[in-house]
C-alpha positions as CSV (number, residue, x, y, z in Angstrom):
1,X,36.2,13.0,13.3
2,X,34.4,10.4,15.6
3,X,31.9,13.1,16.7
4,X,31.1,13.3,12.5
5,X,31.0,10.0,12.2
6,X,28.4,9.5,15.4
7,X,26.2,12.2,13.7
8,X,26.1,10.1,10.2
9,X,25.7,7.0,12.0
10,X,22.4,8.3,14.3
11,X,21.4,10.1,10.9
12,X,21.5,6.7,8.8
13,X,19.8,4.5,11.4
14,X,17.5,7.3,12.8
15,X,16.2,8.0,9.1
16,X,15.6,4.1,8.4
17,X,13.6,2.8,11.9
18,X,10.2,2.3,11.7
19,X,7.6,0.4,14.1
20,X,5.2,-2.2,13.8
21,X,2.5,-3.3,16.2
22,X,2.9,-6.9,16.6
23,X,0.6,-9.1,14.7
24,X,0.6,-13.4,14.4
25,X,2.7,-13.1,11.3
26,X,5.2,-11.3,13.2
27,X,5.5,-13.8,16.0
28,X,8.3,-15.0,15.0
29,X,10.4,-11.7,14.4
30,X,10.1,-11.4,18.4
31,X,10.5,-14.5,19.3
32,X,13.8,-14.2,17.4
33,X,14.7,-11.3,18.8
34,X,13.7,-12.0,22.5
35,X,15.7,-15.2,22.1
36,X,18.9,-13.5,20.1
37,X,19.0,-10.6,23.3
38,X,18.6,-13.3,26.0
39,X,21.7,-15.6,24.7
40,X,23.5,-11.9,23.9
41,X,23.0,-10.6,27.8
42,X,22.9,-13.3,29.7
43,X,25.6,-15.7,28.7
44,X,26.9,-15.3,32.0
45,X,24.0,-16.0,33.7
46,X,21.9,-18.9,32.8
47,X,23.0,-22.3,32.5
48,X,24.6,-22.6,28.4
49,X,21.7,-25.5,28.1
50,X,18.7,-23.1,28.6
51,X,20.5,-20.2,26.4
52,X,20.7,-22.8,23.7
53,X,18.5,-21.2,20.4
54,X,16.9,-24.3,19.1
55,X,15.2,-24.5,23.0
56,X,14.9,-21.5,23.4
57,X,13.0,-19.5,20.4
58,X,10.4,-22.2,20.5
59,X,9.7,-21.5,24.2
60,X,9.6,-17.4,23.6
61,X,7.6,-18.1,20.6
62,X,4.6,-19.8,22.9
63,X,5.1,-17.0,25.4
64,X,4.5,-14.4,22.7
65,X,1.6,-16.2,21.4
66,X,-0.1,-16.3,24.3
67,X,1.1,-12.3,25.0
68,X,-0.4,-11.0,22.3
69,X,-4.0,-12.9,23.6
70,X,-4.5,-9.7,26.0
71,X,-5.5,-6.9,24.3
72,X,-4.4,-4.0,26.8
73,X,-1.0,-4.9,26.0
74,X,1.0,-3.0,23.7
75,X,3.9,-5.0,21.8
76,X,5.7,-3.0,19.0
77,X,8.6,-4.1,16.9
78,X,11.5,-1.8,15.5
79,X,13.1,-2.2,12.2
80,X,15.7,-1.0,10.5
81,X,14.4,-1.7,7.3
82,X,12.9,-4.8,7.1
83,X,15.3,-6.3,9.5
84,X,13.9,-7.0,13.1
85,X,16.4,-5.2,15.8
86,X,14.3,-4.6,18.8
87,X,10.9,-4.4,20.6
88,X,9.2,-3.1,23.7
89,X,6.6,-4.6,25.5
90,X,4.1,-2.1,27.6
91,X,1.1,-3.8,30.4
92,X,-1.2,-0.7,30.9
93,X,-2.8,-1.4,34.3
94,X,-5.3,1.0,36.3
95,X,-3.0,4.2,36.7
96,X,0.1,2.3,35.4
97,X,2.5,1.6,32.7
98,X,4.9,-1.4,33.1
99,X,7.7,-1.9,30.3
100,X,8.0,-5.5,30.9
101,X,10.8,-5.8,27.6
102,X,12.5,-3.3,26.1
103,X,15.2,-5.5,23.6
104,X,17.7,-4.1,21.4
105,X,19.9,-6.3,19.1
106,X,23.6,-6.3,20.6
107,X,24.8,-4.4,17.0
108,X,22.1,-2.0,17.7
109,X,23.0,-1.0,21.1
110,X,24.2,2.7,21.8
111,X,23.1,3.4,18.2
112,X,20.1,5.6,19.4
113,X,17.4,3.1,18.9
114,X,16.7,2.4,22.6
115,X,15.9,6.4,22.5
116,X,13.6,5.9,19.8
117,X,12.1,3.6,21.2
118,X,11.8,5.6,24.3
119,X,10.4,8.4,22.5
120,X,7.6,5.9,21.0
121,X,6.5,4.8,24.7
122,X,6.1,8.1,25.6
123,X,4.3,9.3,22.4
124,X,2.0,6.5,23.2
125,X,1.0,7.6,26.9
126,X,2.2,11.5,27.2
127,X,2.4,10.5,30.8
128,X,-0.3,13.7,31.5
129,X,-2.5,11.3,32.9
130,X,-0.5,8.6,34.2
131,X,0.4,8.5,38.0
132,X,3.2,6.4,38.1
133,X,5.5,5.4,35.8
134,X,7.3,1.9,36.7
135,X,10.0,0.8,34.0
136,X,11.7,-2.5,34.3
137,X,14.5,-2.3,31.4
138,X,16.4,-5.9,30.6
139,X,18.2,-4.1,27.6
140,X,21.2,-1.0,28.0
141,X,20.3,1.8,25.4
């Protein structure tokens, strides 16, 4: 019965994802979300003052808005519909592809939407022509 319901559960969420490329009026759907996965992971990490979300969001909101100033870069934004619950974050350099973020909302997690998002990245690049592939993943799928 738990096998079913895992099925109906990738089949529900899998059927209702779609991407966005990040634009100025979606700053602040990734600043949200960069701030909501930071206080999620790393509770245990950082100092409860810098995790705080009324310091925080403002400070990933800047950071994105200066992000999205380089064109190479390739920001997309997942939702379930029209709710914000992850986003990836590829630098394209010479022969190379980093994934400098790859977030997924703490509800979302092992719900098959890091593997979308997966699949995306590499729909984007097909990785024929790419010589190395070097992934730096904050987020567990």
């Amino acid at each position: 019965m738990i096998f079913i319901r895992s099925i109906i559960n990738k089949y529900n969420i899998l059927n209702n994802l779609y991407i966005k490329d990040i634009k100025a009026n979606t700053l602040p759907h990734i600043a949200h979300l960069h701030t909501k996965t930071w206080i999620d992971s790393y509770t245990d990490i950082f100092k409860r003052s810098f995790l705080n979300y009324s310091t925080l969001y403002p400070n990933r909101l800047d950071d994105w808005s200066n992000r999205i100033k380089n064109s190479n870069n390739i920001t997309r934004i997942i939702y379930l519909h029209d709710i914000p619950i992850g986003f990836f974050h590829i630098v394209p350099h010479n022969n190379h592809v980093f994934i400098s973020d790859f977030h997924v909302i703490s509800e979302f997690k092992r719900n098959y939407v890091g593997v979308y998002m997966f699949n995306e990245i590499f729909n984007l690049y097909k990785f024929t022509h790419i010589n190395t592939f070097m992934l730096c993943v904050y987020e567990a799928l």
